[in-house]
Residue frames as qw, qx, qy, qz and C-alpha x, y, z in Angstrom:
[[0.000, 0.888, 0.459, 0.000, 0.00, 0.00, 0.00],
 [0.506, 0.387, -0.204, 0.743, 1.50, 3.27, -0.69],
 [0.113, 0.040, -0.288, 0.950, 1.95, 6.64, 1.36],
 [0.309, -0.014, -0.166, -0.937, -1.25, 7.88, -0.08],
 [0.627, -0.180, -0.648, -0.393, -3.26, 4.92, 0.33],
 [0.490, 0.006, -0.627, 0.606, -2.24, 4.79, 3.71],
 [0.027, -0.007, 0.215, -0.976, -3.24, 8.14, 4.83],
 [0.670, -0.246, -0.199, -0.671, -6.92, 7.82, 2.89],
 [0.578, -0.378, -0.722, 0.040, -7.42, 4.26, 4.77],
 [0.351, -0.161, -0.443, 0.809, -5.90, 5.96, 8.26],
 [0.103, 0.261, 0.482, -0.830, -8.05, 8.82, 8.18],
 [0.399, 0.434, 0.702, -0.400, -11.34, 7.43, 7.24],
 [0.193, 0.398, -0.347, -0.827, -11.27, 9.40, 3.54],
 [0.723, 0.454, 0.395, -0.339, -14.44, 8.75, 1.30],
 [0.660, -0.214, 0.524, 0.494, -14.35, 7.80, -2.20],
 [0.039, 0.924, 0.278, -0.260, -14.55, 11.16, -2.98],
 [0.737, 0.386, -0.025, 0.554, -11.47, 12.26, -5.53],
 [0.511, -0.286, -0.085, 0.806, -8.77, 14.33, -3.92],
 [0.225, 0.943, 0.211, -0.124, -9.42, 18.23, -4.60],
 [0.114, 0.853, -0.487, -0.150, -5.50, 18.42, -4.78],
 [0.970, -0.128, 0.200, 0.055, -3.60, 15.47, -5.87],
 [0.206, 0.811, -0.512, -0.193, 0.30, 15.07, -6.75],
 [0.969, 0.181, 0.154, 0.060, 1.56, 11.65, -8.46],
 [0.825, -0.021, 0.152, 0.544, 5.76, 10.85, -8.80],
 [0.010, -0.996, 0.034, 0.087, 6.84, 14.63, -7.96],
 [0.559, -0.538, 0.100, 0.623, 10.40, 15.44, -8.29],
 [0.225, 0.968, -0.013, 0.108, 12.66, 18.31, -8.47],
 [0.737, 0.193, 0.062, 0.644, 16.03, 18.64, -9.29],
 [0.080, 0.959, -0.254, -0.094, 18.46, 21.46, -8.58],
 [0.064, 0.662, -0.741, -0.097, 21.22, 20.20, -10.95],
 [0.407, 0.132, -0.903, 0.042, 22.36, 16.76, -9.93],
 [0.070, 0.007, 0.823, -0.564, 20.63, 16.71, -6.75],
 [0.304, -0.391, -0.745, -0.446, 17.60, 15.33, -6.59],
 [0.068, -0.135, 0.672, -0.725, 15.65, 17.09, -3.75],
 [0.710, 0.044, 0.078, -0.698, 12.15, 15.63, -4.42],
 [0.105, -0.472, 0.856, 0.181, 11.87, 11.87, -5.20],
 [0.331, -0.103, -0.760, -0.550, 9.04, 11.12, -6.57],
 [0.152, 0.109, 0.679, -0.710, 6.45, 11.56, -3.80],
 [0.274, -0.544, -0.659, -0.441, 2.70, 10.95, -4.10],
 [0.143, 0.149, 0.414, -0.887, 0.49, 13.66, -1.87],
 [0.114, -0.594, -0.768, -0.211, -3.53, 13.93, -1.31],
 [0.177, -0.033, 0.214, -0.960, -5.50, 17.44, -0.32],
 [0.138, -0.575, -0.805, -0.034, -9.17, 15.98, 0.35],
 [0.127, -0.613, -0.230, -0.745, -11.61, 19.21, 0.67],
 [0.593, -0.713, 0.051, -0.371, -12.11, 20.96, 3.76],
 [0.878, -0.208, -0.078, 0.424, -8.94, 18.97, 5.41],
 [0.089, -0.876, 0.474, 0.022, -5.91, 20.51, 6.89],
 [0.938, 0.325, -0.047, 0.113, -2.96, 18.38, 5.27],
 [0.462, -0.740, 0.443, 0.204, 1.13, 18.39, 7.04],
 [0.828, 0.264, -0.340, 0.359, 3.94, 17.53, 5.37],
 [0.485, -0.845, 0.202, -0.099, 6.50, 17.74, 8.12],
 [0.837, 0.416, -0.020, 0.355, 10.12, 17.23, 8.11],
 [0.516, -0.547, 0.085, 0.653, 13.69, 18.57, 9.12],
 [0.248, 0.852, -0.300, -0.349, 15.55, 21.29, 7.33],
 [0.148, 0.520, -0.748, -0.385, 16.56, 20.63, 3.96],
 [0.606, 0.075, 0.758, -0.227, 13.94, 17.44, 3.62],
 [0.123, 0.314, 0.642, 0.689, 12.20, 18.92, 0.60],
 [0.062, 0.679, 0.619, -0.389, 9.17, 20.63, 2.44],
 [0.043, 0.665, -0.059, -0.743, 9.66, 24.27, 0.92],
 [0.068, -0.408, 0.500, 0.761, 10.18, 22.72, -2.31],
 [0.085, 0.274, 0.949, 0.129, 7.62, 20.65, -2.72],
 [0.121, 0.810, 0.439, -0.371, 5.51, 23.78, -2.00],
 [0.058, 0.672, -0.235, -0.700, 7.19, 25.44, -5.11],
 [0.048, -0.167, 0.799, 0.575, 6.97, 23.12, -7.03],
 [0.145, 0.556, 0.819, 0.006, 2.97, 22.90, -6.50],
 [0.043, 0.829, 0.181, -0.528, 2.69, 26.65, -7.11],
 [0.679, 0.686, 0.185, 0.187, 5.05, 26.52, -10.10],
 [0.002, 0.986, -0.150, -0.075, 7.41, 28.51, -9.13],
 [0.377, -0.450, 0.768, 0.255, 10.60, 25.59, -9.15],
 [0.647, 0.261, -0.596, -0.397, 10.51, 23.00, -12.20],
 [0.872, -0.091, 0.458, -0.147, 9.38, 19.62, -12.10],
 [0.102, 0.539, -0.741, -0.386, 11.46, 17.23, -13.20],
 [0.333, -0.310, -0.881, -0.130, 8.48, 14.15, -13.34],
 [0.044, -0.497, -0.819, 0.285, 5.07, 13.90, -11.99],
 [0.273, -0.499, -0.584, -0.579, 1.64, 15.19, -12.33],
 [0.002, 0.217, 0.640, -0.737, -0.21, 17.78, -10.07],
 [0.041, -0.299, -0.721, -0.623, -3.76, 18.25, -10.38],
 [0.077, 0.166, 0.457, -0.871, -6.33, 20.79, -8.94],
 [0.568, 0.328, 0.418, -0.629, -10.11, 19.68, -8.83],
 [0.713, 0.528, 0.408, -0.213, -9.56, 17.92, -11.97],
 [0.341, 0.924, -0.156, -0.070, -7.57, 20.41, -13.83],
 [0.832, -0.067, 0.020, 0.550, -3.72, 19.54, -14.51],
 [0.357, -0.896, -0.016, 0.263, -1.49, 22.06, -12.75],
 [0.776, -0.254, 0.204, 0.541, 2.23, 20.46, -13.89],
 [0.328, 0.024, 0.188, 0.925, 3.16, 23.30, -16.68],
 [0.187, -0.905, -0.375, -0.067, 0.48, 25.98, -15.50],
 [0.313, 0.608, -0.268, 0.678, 2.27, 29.52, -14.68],
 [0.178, -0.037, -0.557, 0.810, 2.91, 30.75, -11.35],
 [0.359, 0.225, 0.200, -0.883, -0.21, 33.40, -11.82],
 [0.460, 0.060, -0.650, -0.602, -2.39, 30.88, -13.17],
 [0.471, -0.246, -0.814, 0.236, -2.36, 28.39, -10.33],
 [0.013, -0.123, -0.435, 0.892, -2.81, 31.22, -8.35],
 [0.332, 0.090, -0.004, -0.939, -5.62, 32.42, -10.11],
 [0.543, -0.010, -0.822, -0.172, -6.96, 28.63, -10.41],
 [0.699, -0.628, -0.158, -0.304, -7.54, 28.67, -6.26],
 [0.867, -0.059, -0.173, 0.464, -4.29, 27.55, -5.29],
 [0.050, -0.902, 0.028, -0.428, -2.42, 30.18, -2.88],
 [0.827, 0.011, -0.414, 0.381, 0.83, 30.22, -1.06],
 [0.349, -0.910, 0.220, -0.032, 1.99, 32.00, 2.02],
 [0.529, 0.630, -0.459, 0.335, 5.61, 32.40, 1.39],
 [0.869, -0.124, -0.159, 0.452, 8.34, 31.06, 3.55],
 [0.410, -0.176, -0.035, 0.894, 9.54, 34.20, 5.29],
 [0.024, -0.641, -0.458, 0.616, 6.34, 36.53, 5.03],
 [0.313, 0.100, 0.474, 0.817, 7.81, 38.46, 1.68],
 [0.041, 0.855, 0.486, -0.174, 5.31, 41.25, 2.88],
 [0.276, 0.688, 0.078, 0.666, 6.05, 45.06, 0.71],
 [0.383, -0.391, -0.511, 0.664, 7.71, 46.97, 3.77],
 [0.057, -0.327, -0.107, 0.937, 7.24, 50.38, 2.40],
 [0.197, -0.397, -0.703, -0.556, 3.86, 49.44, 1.72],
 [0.421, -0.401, 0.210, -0.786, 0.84, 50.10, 3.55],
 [0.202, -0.175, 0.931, -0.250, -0.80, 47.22, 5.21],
 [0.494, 0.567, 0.148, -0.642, -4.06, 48.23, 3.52],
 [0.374, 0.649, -0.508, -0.424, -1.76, 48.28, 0.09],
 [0.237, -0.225, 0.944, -0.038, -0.29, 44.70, 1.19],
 [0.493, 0.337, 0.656, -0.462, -3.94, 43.37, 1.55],
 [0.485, 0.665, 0.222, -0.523, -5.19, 44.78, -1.49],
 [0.090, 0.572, -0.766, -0.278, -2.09, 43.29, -3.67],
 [0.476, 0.066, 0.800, -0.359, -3.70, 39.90, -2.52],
 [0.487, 0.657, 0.493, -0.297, -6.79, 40.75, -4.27],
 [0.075, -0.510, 0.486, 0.706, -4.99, 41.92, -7.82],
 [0.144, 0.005, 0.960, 0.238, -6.66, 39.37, -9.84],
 [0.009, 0.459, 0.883, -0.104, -9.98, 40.00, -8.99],
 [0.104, 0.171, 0.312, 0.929, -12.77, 42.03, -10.39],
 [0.391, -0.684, -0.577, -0.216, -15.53, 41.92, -7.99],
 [0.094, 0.584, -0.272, 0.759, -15.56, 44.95, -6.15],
 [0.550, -0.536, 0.168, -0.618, -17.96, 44.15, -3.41],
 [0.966, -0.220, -0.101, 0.086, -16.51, 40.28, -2.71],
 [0.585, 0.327, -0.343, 0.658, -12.97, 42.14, -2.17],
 [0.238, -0.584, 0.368, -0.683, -14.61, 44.42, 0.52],
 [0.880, -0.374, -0.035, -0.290, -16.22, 41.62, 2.23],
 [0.925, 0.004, -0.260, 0.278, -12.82, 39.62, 2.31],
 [0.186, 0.333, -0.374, 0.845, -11.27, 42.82, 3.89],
 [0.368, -0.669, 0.293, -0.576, -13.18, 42.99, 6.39],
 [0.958, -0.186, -0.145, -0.165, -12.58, 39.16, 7.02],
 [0.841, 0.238, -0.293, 0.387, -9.17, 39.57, 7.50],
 [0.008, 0.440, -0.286, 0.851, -9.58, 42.72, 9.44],
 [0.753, -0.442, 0.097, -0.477, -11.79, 40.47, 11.75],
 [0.938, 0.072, -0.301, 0.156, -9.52, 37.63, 11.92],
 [0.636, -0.122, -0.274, 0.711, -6.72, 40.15, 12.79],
 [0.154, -0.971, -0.175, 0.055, -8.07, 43.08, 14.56],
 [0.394, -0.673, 0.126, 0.613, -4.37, 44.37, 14.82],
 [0.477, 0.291, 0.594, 0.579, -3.99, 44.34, 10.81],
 [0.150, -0.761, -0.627, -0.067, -7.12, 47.01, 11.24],
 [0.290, -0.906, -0.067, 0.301, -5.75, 49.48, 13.61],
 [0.426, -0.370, 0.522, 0.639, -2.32, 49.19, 11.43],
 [0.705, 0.436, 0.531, 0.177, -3.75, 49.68, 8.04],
 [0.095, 0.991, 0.074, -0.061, -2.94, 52.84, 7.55],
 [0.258, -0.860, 0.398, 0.189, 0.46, 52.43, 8.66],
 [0.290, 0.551, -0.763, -0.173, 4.22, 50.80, 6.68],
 [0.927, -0.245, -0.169, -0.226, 3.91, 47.07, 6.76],
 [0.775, 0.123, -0.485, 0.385, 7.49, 47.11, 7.39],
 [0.250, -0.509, 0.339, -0.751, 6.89, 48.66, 10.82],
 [0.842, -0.307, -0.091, -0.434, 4.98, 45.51, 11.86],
 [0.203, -0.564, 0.797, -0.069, 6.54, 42.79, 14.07],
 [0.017, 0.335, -0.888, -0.314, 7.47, 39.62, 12.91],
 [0.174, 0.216, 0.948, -0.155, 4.30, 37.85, 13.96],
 [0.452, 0.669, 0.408, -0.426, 1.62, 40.50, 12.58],
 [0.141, 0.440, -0.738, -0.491, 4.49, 40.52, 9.36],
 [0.052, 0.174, 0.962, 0.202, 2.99, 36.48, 9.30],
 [0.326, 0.532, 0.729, -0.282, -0.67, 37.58, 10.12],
 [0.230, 0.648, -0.257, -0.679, -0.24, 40.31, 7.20],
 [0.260, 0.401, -0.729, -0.491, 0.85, 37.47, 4.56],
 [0.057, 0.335, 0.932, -0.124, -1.94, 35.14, 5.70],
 [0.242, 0.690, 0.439, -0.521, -4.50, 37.67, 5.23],
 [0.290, 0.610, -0.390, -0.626, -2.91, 39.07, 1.59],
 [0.036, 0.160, -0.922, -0.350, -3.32, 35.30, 0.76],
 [0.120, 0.502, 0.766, -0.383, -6.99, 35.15, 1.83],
 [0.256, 0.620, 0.033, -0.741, -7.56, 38.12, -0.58],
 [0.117, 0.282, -0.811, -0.498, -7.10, 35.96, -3.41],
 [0.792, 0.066, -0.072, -0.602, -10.16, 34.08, -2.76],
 [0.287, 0.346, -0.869, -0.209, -8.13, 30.62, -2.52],
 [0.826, -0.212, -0.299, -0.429, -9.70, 27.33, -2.46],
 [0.903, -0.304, -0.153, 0.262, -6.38, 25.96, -1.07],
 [0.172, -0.940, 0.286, -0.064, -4.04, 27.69, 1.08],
 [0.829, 0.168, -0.357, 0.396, -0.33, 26.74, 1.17],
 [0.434, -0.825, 0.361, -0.025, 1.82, 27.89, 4.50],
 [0.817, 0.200, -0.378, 0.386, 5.19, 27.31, 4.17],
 [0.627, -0.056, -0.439, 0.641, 6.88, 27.45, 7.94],
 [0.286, -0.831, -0.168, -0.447, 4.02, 30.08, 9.15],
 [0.558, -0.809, -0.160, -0.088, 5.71, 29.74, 12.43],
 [0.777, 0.129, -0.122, 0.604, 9.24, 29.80, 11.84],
 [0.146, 0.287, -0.172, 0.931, 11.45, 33.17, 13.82],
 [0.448, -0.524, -0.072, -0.721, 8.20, 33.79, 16.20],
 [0.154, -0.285, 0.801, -0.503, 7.82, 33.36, 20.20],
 [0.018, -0.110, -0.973, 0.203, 5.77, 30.67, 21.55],
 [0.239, 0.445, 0.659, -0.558, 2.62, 32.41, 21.95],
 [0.296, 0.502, -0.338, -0.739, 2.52, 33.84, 18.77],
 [0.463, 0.148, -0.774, -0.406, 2.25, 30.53, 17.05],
 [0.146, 0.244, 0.853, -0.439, -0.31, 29.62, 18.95],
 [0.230, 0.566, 0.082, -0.787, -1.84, 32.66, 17.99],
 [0.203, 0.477, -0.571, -0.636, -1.23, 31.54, 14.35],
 [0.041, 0.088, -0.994, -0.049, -2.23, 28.08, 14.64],
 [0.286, 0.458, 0.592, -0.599, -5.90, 29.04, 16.31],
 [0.452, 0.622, -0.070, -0.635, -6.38, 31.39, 13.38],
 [0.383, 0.167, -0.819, -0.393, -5.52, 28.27, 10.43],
 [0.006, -0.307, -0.949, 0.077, -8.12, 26.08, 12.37],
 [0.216, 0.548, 0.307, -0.748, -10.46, 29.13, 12.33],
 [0.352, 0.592, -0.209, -0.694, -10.06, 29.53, 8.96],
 [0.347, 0.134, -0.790, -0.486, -10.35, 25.91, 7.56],
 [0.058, 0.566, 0.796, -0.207, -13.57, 25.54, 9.74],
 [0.354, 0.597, -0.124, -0.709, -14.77, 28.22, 7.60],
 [0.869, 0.444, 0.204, -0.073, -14.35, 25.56, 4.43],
 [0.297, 0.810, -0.484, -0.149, -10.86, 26.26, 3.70],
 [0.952, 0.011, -0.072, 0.297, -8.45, 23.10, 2.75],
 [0.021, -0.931, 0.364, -0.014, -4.99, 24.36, 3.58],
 [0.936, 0.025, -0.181, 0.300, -1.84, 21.89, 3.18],
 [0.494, -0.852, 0.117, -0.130, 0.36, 23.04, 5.76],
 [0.762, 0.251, -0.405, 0.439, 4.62, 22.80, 5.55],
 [0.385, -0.867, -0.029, -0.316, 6.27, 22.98, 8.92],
 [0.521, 0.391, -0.673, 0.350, 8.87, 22.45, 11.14],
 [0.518, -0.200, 0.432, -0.711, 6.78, 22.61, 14.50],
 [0.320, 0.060, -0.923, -0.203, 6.05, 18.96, 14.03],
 [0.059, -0.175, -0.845, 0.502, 4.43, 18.98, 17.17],
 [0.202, 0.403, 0.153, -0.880, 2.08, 21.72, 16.33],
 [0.293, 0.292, -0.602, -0.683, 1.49, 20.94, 12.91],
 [0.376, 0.023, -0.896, -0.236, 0.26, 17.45, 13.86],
 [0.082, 0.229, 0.652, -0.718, -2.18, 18.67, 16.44],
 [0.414, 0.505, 0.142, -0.744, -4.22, 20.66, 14.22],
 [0.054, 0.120, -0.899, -0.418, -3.69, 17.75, 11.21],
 [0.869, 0.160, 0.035, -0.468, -6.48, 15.88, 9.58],
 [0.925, 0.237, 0.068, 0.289, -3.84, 13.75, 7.55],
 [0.270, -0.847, 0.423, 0.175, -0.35, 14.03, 7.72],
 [0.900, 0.270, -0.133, 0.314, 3.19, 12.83, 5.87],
 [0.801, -0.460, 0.159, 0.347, 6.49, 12.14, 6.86],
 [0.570, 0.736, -0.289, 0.224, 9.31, 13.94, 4.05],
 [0.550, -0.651, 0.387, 0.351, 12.96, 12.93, 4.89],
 [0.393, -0.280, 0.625, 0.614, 15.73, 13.38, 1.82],
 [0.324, 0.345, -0.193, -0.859, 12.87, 13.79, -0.23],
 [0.281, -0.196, -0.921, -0.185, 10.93, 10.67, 0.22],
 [0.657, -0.388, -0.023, -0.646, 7.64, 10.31, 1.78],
 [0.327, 0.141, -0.913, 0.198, 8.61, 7.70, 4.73],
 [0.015, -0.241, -0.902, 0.357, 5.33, 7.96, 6.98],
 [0.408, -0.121, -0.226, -0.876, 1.78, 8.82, 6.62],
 [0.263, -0.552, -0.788, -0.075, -1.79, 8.81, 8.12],
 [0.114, -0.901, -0.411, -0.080, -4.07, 10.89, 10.56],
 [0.029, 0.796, -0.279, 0.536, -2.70, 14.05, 12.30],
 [0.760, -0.472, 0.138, -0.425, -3.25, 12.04, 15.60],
 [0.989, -0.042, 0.062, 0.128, -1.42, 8.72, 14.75],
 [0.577, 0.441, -0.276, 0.629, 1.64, 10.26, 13.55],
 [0.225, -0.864, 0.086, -0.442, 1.64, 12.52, 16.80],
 [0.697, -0.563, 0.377, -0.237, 1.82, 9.61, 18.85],
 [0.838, 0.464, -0.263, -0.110, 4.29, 7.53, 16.29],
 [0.613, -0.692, 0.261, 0.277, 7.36, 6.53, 18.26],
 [0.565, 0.261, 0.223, 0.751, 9.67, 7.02, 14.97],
 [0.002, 0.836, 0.279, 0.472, 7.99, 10.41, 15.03],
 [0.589, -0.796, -0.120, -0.073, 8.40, 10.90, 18.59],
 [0.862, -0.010, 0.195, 0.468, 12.11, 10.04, 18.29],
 [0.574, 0.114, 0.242, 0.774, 13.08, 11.80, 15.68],
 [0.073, -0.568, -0.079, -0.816, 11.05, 15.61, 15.82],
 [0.436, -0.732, -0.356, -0.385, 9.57, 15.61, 19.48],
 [0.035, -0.520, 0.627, -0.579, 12.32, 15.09, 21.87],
 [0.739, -0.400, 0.334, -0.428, 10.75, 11.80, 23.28]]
């Protein structure tokens, strides 16, 4: 049974077709191979981990489902649609949205501006206010700051800034790559609440991290990346308590 078969048996998954699916991924910088052919599921309305030390493949595997790295093999497919040589601003504009790795918010923007970058694509005037004020209810500090530089914000309303400009896009699936990476303890809490907030709302969201612990709290389904294999998979729950898991990312 593979990875993926695993996971759907493990957490109970109908035979409903994936809303995101990726089939024998890899990517190549050069010789190195840092993907290795990996098979992934995104089931609707699921929060989905890959989890994984530095330098596994986690980031890249999220570039390479956005477009933004080449694939060297495999097939990614969104509701149907085949992603694999789709631009960057296509996939986006397809439903498929990525919170960068490091926040890449416009300092000597406004926070307002930030937001409203988000929303670039889109030509409904009155479903862009409504989705400002949903982010400006999610993060009430975003609100009182709108006015002001985004590169004035600290590090953790920097993350709640580039979670909200990705929410302006309107995605069907969210990507987070290392939302909690560089931030204190309470913050990513803070962060974590607001991604279970927001995929009980109906968002799917596939979730890269290095908080293993975290990550697999708030899981539906969950995988293992090491060297750029997929070596474990199933619920969020089962891997939590996995004693390879536990071993090697929890400190037990």
């Amino acid at each position: 049974m593979s990875a993926v078969q695993e996971v759907a048996s493990a957490a109970g998954a109908t035979t409903r077709a994936p809303l995101l699916q990726v089939s024998g991924l890899k990517v190549a910088y050069g010789k190195i191979e840092a993907v290795k052919g990996i098979d992934l599921e995104l089931h609707e309305g699921q929060i989905t981990t890959l989890v994984g030390a530095n330098g596994a493949g986690k980031s890249t595997t999220l570039l390479a489902l956005s477009g933004l790295v080449k694939k060297a093999a495999g097939r990614v497919t969104f509701d149907g649609r085949d992603l694999s040589k789709m631009a960057p601003h296509k996939i986006v504009a397809s439903g498929v949205v990525q919170v960068a790795e490091g926040r890449a918010t416009l300092s000597t923007l406004t926070v307002r501006e930030n937001l409203e970058l988000g929303a670039y694509t889109r030509r409904d005037k009155g479903g862009r206010a409504h989705d400002l004020d949903y982010v400006f209810n999610l993060f009430p500090v975003l609100k009182e700051r709108a006015g002001g530089l985004a590169g004035n914000l600290s590090g953790g309303e920097q993350q709640m800034l580039a979670i909200g400009r990705a929410l302006m896009a309107k995605p069907r699936v969210l990507l987070l790559d290392e939302p909690s990476m560089g931030l204190a303890p309470i913050i990513v809490q803070d962060i974590f609440r607001t991604l279970r907030e927001i995929n009980q709302a109906g968002l799917t969201i596939f979730l890269v991290e290095q908080n293993v612990r975290q990550a697999l709290k708030i899981a539906n389904r969950a995988y293992v990346i090491e060297t750029g294999s997929i070596v474990l998979a199933g619920t969020g729950r089962e891997l939590l308590v996995n004693p390879r898991v536990q071993e090697a990312y929890l400190g037990s």
